[in-house]
C-alpha positions in Angstrom: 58.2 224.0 -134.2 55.7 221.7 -132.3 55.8 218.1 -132.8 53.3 215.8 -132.8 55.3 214.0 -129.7 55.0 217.5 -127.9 51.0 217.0 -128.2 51.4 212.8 -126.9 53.7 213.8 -124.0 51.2 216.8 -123.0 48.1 214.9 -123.8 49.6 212.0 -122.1 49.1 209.2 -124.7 51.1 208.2 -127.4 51.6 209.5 -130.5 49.3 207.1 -132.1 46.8 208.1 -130.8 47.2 211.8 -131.7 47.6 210.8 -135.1 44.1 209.1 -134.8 42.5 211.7 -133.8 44.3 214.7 -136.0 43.4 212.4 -138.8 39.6 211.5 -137.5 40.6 207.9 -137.9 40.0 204.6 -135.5 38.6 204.5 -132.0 39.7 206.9 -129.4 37.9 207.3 -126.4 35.8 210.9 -126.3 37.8 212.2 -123.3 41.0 210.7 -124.7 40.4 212.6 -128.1 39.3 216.0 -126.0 42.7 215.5 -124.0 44.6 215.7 -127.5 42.5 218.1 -128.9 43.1 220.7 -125.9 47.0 220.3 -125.9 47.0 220.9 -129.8 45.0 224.1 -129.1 47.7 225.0 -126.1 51.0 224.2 -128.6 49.3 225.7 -131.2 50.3 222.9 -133.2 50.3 222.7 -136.8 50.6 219.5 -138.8 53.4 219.6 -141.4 51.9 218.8 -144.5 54.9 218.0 -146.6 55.6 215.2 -143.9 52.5 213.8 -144.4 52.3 214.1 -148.0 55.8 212.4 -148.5 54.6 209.4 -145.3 51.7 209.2 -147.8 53.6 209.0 -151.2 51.6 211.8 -152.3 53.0 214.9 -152.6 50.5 216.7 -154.5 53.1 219.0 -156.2 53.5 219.8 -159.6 56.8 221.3 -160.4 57.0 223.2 -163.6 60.6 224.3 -165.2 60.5 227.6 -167.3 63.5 229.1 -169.3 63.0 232.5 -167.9 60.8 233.6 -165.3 60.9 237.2 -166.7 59.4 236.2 -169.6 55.9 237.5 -169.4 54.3 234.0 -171.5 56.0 232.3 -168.7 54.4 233.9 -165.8 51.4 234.3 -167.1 51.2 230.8 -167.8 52.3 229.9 -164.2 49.6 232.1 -162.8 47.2 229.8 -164.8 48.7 226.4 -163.3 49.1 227.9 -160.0 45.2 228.9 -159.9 44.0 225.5 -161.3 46.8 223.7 -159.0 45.4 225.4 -155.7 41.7 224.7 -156.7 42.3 221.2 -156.9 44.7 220.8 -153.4 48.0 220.8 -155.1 51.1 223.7 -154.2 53.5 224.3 -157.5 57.6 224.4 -157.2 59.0 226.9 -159.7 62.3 225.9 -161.5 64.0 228.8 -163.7 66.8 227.0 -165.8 67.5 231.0 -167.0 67.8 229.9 -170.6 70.7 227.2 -170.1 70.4 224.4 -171.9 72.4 221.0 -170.5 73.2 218.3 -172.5 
């Protein structure tokens, strides 16, 4: 797994400035930003997005908890959420409590 530190250290700035540029945000000099831009292309690097989310406070997950996944009403209605979720940027966590009930 590339880091962002993997892209500074190639790139030769810090990580700062990396994040400025993945996230299009403040000033960075044009061949600065091509520098980082060219050693994310070589590392292939991929930003994690559940990092950012959680940095953010903003996960952007909806978790739902069915009694049975099996249950046909329940997947069907999870292939509902799971469409609307995914049109509007959000990722779904499954829980199956397979029909126990705490108290």
């Amino acid at each position: 797994m590339v880091r962002i530190a993997d892209v500074a250290r190639m790139a030769n700035v810090s990580t700062a400035t990396v994040s400025r540029v993945i996230s299009n945000a403040g000033t960075v000099k044009k061949e600065t930003a091509e520098k980082v831009l060219e050693a994310i292309k070589k590392l292939n690097y991929q930003p994690n997005m559940l990092a950012r989310q959680l940095r953010r406070s903003e996960t952007k997950t909806i978790l739902v908890v069915v009694p049975d996944i099996t249950n046909t009403f329940f997947s069907a209605v999870l292939r509902g959420i799971e469409s609307v979720a995914i049109e509007n940027g959000y990722q779904v966590l499954l829980g199956d409590t397979q029909n126990i009930v705490r108290k």
